[in-house]
PDB file of N, CA, C and O in Angstrom:
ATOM      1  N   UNK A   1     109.239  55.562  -3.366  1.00  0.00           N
ATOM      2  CA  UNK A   1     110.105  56.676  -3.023  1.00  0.00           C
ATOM      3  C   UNK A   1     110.512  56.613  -1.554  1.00  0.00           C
ATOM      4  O   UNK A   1     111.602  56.698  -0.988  1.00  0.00           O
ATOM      5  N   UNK A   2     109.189  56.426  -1.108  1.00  0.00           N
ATOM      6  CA  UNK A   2     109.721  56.291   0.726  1.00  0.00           C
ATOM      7  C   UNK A   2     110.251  55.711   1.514  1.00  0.00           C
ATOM      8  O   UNK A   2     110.581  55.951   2.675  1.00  0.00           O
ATOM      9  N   UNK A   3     110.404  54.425   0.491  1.00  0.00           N
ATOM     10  CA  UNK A   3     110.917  52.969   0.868  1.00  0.00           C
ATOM     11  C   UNK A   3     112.464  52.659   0.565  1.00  0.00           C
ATOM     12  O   UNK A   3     113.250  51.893   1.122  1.00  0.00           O
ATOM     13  N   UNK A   4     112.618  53.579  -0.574  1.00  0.00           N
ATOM     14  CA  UNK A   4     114.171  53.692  -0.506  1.00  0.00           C
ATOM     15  C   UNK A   4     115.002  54.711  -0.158  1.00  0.00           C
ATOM     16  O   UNK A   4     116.229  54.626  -0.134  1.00  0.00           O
ATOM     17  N   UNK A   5     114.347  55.688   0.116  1.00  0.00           N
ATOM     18  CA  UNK A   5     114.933  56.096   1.358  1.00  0.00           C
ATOM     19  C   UNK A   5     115.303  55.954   2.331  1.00  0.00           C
ATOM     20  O   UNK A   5     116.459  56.139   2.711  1.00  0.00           O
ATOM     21  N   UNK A   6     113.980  55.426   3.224  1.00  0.00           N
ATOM     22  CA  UNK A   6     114.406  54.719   4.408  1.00  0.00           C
ATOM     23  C   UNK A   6     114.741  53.502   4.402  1.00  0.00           C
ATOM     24  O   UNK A   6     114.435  52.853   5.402  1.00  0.00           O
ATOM     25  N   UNK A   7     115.478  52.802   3.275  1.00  0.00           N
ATOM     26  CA  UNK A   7     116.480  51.680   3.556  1.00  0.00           C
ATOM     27  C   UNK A   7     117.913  52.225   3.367  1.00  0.00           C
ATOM     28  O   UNK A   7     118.899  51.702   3.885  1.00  0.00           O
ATOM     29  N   UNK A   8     117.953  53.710   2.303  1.00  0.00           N
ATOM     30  CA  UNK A   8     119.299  54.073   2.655  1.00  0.00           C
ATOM     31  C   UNK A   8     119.680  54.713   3.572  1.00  0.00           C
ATOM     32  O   UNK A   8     120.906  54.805   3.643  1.00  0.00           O
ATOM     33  N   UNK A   9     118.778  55.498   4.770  1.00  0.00           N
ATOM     34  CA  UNK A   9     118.507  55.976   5.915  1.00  0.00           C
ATOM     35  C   UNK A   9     119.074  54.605   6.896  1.00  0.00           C
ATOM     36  O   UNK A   9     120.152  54.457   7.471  1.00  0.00           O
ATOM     37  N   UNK A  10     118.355  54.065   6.846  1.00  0.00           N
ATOM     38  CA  UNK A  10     118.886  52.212   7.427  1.00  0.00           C
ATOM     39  C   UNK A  10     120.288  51.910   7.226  1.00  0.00           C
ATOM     40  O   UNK A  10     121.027  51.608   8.162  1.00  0.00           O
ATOM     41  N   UNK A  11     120.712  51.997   5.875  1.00  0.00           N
ATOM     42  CA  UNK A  11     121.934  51.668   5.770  1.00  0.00           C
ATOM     43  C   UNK A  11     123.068  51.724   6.422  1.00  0.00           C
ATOM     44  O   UNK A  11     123.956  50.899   6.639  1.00  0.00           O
ATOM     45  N   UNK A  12     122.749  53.876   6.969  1.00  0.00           N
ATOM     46  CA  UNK A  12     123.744  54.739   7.362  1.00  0.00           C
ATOM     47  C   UNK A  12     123.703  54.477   8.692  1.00  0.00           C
ATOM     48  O   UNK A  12     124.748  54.524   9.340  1.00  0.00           O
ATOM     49  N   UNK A  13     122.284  54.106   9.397  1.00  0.00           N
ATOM     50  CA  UNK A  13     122.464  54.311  10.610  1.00  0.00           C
ATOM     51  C   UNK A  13     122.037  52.727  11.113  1.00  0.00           C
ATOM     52  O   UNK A  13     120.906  52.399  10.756  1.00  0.00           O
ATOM     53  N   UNK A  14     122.551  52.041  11.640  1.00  0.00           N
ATOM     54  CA  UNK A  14     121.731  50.303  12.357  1.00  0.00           C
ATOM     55  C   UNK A  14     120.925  50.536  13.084  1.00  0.00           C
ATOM     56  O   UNK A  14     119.862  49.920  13.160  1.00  0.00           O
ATOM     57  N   UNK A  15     121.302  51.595  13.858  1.00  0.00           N
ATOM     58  CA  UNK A  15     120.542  51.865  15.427  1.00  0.00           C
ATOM     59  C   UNK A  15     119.097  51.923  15.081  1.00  0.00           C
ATOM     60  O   UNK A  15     118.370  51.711  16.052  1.00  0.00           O
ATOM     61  N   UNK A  16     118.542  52.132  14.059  1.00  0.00           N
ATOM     62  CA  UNK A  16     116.937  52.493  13.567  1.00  0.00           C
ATOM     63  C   UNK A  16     116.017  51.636  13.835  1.00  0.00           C
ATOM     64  O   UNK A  16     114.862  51.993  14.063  1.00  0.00           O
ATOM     65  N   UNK A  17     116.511  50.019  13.848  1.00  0.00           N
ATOM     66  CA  UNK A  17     116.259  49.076  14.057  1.00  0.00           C
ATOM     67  C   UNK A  17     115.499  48.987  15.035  1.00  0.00           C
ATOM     68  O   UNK A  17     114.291  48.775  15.131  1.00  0.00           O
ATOM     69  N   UNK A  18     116.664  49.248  16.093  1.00  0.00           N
ATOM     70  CA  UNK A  18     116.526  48.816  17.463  1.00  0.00           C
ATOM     71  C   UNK A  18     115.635  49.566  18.128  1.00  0.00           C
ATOM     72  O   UNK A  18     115.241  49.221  19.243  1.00  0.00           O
ATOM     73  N   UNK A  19     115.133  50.880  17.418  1.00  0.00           N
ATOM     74  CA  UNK A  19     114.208  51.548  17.877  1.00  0.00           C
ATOM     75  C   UNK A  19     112.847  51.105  18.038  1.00  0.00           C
ATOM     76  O   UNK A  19     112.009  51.390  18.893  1.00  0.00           O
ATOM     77  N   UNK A  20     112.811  50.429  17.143  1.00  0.00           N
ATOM     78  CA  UNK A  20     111.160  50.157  16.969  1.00  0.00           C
ATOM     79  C   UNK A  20     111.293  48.224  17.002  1.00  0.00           C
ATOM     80  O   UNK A  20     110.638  47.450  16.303  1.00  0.00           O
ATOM     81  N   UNK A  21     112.343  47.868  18.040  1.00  0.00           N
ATOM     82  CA  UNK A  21     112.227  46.596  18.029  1.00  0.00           C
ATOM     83  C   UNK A  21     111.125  45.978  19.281  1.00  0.00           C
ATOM     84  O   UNK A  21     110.607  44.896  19.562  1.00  0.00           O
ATOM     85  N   UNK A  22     111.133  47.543  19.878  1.00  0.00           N
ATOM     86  CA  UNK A  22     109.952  47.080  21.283  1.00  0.00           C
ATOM     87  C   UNK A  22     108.476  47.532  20.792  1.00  0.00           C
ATOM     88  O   UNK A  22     107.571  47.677  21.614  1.00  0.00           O
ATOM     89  N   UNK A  23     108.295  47.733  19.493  1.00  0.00           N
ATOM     90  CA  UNK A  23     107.187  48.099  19.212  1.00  0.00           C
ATOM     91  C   UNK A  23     106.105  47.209  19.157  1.00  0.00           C
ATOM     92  O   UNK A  23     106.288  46.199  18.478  1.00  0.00           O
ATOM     93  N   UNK A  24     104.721  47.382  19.864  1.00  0.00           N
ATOM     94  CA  UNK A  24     104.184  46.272  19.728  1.00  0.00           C
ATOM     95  C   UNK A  24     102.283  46.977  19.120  1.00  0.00           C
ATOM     96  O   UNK A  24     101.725  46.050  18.533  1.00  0.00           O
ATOM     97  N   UNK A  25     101.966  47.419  19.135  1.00  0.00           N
ATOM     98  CA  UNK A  25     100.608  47.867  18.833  1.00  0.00           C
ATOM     99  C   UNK A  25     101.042  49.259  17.759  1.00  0.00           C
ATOM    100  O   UNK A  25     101.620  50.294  18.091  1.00  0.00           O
ATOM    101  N   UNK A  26     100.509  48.832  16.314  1.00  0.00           N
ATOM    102  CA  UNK A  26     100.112  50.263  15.508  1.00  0.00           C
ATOM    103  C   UNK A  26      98.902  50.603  15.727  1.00  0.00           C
ATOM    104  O   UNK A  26      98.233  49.603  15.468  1.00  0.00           O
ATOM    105  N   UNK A  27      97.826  51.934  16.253  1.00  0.00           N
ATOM    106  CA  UNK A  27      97.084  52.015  15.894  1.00  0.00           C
ATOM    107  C   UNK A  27      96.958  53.207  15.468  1.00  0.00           C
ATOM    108  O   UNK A  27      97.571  54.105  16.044  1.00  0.00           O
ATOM    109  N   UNK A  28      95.860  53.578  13.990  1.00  0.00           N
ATOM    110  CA  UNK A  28      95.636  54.621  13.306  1.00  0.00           C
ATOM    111  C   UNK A  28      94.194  54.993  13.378  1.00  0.00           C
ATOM    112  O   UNK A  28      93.412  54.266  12.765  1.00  0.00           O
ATOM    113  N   UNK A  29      93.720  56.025  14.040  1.00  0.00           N
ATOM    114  CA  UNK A  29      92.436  56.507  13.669  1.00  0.00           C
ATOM    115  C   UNK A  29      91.814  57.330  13.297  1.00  0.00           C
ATOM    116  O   UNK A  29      92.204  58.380  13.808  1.00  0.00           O
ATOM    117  N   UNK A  30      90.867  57.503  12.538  1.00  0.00           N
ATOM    118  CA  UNK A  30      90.480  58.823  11.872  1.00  0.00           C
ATOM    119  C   UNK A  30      91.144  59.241  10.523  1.00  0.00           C
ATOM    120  O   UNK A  30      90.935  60.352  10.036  1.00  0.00           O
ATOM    121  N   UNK A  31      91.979  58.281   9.918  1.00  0.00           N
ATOM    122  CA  UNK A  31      92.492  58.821   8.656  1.00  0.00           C
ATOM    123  C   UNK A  31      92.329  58.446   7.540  1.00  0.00           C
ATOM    124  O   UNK A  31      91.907  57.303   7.366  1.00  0.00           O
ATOM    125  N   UNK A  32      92.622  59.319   6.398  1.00  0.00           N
ATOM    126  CA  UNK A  32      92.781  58.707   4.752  1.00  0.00           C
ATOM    127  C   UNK A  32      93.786  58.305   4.428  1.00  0.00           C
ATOM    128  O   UNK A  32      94.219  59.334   3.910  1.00  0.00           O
ATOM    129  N   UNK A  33      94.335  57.797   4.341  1.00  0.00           N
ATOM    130  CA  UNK A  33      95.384  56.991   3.767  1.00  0.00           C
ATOM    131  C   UNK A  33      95.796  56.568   2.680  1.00  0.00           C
ATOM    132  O   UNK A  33      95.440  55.475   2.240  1.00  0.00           O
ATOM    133  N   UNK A  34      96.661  57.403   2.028  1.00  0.00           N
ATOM    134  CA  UNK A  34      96.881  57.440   0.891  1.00  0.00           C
ATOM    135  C   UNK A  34      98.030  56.507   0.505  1.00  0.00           C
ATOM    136  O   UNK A  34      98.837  56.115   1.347  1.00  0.00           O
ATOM    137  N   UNK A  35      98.089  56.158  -0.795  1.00  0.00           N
ATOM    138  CA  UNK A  35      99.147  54.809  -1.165  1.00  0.00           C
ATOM    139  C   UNK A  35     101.101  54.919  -0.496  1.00  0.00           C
ATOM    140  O   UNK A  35     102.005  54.174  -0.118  1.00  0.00           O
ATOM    141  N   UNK A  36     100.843  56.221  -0.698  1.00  0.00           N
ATOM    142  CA  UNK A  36     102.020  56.798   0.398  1.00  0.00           C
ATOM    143  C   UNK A  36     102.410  56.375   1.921  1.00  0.00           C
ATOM    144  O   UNK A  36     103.412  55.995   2.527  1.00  0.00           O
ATOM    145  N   UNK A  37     100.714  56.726   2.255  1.00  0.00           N
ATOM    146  CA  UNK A  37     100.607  56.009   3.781  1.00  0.00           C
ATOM    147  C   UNK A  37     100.701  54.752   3.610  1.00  0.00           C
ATOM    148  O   UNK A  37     101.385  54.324   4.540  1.00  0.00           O
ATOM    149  N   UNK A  38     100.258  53.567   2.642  1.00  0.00           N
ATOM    150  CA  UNK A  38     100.345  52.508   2.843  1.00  0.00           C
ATOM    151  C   UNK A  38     102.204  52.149   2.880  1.00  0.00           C
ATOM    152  O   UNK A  38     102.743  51.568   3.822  1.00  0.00           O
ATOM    153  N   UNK A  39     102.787  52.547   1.895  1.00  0.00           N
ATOM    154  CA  UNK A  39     104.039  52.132   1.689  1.00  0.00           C
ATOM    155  C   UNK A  39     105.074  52.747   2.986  1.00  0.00           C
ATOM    156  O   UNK A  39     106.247  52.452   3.215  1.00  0.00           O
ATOM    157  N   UNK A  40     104.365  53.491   3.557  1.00  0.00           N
ATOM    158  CA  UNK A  40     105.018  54.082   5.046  1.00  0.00           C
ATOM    159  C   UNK A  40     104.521  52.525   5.956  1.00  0.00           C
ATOM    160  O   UNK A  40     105.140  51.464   6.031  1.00  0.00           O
ATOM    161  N   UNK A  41     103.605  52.789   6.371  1.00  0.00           N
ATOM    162  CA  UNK A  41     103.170  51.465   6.844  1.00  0.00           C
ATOM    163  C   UNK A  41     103.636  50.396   6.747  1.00  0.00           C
ATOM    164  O   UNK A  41     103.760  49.648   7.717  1.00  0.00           O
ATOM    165  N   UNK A  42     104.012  50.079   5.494  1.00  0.00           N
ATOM    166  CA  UNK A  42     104.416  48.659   5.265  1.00  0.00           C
ATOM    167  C   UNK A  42     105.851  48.772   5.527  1.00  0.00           C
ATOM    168  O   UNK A  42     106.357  47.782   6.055  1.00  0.00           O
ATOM    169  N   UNK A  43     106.696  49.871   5.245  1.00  0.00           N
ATOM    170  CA  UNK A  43     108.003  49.847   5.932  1.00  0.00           C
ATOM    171  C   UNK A  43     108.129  49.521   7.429  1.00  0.00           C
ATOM    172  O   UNK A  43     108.639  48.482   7.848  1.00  0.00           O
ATOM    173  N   UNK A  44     107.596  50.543   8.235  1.00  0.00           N
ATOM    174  CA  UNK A  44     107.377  50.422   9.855  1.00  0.00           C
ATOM    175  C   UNK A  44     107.195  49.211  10.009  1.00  0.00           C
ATOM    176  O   UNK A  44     108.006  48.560  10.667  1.00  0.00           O
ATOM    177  N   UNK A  45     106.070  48.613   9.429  1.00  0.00           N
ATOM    178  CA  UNK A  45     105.719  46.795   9.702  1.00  0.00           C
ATOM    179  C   UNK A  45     107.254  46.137   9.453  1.00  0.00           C
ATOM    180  O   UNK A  45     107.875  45.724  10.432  1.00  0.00           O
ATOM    181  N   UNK A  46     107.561  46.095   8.745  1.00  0.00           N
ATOM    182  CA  UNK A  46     109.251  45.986   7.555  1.00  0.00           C
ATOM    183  C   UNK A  46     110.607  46.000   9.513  1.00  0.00           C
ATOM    184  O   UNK A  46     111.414  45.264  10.080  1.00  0.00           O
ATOM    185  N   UNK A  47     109.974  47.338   9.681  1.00  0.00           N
ATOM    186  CA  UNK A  47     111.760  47.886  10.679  1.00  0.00           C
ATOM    187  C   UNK A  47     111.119  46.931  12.203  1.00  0.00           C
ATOM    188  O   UNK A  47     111.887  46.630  13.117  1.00  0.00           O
ATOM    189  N   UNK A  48     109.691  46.587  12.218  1.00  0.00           N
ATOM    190  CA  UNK A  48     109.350  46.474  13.491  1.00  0.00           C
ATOM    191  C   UNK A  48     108.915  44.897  13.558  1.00  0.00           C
ATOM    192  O   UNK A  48     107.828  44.631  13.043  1.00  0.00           O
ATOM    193  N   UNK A  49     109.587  43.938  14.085  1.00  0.00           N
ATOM    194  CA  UNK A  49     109.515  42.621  14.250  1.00  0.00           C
ATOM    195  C   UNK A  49     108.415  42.410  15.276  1.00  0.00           C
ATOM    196  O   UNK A  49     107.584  41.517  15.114  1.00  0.00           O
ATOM    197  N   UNK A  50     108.391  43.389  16.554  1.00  0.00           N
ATOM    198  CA  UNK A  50     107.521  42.363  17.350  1.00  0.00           C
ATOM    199  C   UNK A  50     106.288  42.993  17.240  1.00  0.00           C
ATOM    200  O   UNK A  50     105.608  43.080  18.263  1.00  0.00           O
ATOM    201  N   UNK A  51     105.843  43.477  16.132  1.00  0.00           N
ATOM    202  CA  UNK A  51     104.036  43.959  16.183  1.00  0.00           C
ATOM    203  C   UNK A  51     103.653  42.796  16.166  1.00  0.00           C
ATOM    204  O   UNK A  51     104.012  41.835  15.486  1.00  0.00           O
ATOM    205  N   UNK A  52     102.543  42.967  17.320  1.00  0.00           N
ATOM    206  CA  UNK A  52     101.491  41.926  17.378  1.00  0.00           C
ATOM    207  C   UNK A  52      99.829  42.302  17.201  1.00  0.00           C
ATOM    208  O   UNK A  52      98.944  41.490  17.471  1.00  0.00           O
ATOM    209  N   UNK A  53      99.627  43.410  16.799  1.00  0.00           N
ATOM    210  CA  UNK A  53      98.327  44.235  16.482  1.00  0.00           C
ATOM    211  C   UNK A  53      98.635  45.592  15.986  1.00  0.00           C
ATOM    212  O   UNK A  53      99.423  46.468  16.343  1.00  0.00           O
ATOM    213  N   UNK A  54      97.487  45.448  14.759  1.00  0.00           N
ATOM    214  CA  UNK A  54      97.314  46.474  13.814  1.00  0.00           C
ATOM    215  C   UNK A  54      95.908  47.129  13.718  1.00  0.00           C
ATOM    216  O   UNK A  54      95.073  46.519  13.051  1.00  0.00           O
ATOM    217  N   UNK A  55      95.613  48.086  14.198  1.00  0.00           N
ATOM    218  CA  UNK A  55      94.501  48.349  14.224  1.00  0.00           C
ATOM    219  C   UNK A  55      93.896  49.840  13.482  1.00  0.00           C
ATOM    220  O   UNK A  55      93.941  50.957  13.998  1.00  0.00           O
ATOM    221  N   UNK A  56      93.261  49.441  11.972  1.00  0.00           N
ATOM    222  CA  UNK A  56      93.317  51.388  11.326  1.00  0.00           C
ATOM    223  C   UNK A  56      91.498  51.114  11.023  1.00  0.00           C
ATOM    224  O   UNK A  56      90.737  50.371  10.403  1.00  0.00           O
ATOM    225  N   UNK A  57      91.500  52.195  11.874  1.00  0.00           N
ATOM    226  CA  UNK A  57      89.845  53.293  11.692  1.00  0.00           C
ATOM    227  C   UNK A  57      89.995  54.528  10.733  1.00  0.00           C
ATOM    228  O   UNK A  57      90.816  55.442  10.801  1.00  0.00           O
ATOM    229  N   UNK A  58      89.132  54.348   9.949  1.00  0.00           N
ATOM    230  CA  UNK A  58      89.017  54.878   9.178  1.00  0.00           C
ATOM    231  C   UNK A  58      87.449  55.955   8.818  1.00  0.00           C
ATOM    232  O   UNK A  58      86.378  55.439   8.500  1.00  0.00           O
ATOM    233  N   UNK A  59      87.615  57.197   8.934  1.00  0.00           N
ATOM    234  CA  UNK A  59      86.163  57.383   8.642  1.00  0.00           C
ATOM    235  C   UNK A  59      85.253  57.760   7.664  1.00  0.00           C
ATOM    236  O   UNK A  59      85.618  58.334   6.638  1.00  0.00           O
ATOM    237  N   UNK A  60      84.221  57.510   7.877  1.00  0.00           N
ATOM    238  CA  UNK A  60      82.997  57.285   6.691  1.00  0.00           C
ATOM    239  C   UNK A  60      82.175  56.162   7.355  1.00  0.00           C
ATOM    240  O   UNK A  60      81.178  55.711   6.791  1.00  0.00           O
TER     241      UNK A  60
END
């Protein structure tokens, strides 16, 4: 669901790109993460070319 959205979100706008082209560190801590969150995630990874570290804490 989230994923095609934000490619038709993408579509309308290019500039989205360029936002997150200086992105370089995700980090997540403290959360549950639900299959939702993953497919969010994997988009961001998707719009953002120069991640070079991913880092998710999780607790338990």
């Amino acid at each position: 669901w989230l994923k095609g959205r934000a490619k038709n979100f993408l579509a309308g706008s290019g500039r989205i790109s360029l936002q997150f082209s200086n992105l370089r560190v995700v980090k997540l801590l403290k959360l549950y993460l639900s299959k939702n969150c993953f497919e969010a995630l994997e988009w961001l990874l998707d719009i953002s070319p120069n991640v070079e570290s991913l880092s998710i804490e999780s607790p338990g």
